[in-house]
Every structure is written in C-alpha cells, then in structure tokens.
C-alpha positions as CSV (number, residue, x, y, z in Angstrom):
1,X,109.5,94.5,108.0
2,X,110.5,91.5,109.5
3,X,107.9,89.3,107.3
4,X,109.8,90.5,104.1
5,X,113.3,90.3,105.3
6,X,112.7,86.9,106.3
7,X,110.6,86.0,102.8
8,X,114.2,87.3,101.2
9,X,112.6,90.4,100.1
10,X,115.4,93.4,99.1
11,X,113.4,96.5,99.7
12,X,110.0,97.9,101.0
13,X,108.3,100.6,99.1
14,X,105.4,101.1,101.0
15,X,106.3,103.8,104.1
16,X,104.6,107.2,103.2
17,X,107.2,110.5,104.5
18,X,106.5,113.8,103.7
19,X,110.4,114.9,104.9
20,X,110.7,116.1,101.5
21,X,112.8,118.6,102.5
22,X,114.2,119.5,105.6
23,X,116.5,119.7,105.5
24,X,117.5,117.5,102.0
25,X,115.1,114.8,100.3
26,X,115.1,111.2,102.2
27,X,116.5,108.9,99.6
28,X,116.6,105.1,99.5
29,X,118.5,103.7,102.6
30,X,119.3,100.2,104.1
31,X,117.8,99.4,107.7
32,X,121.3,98.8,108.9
33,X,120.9,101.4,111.3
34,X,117.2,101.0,111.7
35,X,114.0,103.0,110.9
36,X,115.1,106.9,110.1
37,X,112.0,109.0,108.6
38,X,108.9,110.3,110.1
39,X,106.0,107.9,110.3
40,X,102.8,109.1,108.9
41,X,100.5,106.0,109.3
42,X,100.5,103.9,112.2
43,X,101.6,101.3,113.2
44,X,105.4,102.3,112.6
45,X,108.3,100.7,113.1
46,X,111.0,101.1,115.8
47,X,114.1,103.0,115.4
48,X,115.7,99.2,117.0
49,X,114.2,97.3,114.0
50,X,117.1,96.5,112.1
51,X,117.7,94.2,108.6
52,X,121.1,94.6,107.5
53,X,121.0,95.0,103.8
54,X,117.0,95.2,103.8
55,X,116.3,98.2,102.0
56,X,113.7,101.2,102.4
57,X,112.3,103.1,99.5
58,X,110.2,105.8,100.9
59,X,107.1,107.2,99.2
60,X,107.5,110.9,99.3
61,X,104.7,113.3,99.6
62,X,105.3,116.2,97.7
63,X,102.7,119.0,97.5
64,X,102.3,121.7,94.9
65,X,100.3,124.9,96.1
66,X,98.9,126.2,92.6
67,X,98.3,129.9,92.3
68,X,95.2,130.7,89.3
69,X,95.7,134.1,88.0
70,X,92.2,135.6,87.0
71,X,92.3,134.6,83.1
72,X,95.4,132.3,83.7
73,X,93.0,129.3,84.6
C-alpha cells in the first residue's frame, strides 16, 4: 500500500474479502482509519497502515450454491 500511495495512486483494487455479508456488504472505503476487512491472502496489511485519502476497493467473493433438479439441468 505504501508503494501506491507514494506513486500518487487513488485506490487499490487488488485485496480479495469474502465479508460479503455479515453483517452488510464491505463497500469502497478510504485507509484513513487503516485496514478494516478480513485478509484472505497473506501477507496483509496492518490495521496501523494508514493513507489518508488512499482508497480500498475490495474484491468480494461471492458464492452461489446451485441446486440441479433431476430434469431441471
């Protein structure tokens, strides 16, 4: 993170969540407060990293359990 906020970069869209839901979707957010959603692939940053006005666009994993009803394929 701080690579691109030095390199004047706005956002990051590159951290994977899958708090899709729990208990609301994580929307975009600024690292003014630091890192807030889970980390799924190491290394992750620290809830101290902070870059006022940096943004975070998370990458959410959503999942979709399909049901196949015999002849329904």
């Amino acid at each position: 993170m701080q690579f691109l906020a030095d390199n004047k970069f706005l956002y990051d869209s590159s951290m994977p969540t899958q708090s899709n839901s729990k208990p609301w979707p994580i929307f975009p957010y600024t690292l003014d407060n630091g890192f807030r959603q889970d980390c799924v692939i190491e290394p992750c940053p620290k809830d101290t990293d902070k870059h006022p006005g940096f943004w975070e666009v998370p990458i959410v994993d959503y999942w979709r359990k399909r049901v196949v009803i015999e002849g329904n394929a």
